[in-house]
N, C-alpha and C positions, 0 to 999 in steps of 0.2 A: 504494500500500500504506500501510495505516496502524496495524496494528499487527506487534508483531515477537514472537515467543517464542524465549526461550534456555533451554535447557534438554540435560539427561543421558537419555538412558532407558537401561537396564539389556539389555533384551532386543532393541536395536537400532533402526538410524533405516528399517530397511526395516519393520518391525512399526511402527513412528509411522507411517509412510507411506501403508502397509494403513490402518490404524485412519484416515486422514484421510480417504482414498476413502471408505470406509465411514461415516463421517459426514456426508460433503456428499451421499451416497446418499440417506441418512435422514431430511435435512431443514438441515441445516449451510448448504446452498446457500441458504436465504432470508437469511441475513445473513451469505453470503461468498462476494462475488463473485469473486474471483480468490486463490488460494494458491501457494508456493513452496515446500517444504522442502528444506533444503539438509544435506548430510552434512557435518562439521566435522572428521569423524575423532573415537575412543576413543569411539564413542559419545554422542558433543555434535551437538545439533542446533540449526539456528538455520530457525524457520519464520517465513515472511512472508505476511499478509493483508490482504485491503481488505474491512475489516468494515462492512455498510452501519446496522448497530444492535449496538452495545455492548454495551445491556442482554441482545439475545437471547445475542449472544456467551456473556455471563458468566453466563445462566440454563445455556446447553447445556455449560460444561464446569462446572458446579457442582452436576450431576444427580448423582444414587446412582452409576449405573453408569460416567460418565465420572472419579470421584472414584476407585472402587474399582478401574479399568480401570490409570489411571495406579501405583495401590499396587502390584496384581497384576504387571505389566510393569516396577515402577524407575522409572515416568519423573516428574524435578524438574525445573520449569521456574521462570521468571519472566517475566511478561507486559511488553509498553510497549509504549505507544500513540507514536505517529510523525505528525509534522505534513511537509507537502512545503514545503520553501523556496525559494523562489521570488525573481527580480531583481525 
């Protein structure tokens, strides 16, 4: 995994959940090979991915509809990229 998101959503981590399926549905799966999200409790979510291109990453959640998706729902997050360390 190499990047992390932390973040709130307002109307729950099972509706982020939904919405993630529904995105590697649609096309998400060509630059994410594998996801995690995890419940933190109050609504905190922490999701985990091994994004294989950054750029598409940050094209597909900077669209119209994933901008207004997160307004519409509550959900603030903040992104990080993650390196594996290694002996």
């Amino acid at each position: 995994m190499n990047m992390c998101i932390h973040g709130t959503i307002a109307t729950g981590v099972e509706t982020l959940r939904a919405r993630v399926k529904h995105n590697m549905a649609r096309g998400a799966s060509e630059f994410c090979s594998e996801w995690k999200l995890i419940d933190a409790g109050n609504n905190e979510f922490i999701w985990l991915g091994n994004i294989t291109d950054m750029s598409g990453m940050g094209a597909f959640l900077s669209t119209e509809e994933e901008v207004q998706w997160d307004k519409d729902n509550g959900c603030v997050y903040k992104l990080y990229t993650m390196d594996e360390l290694s002996e």
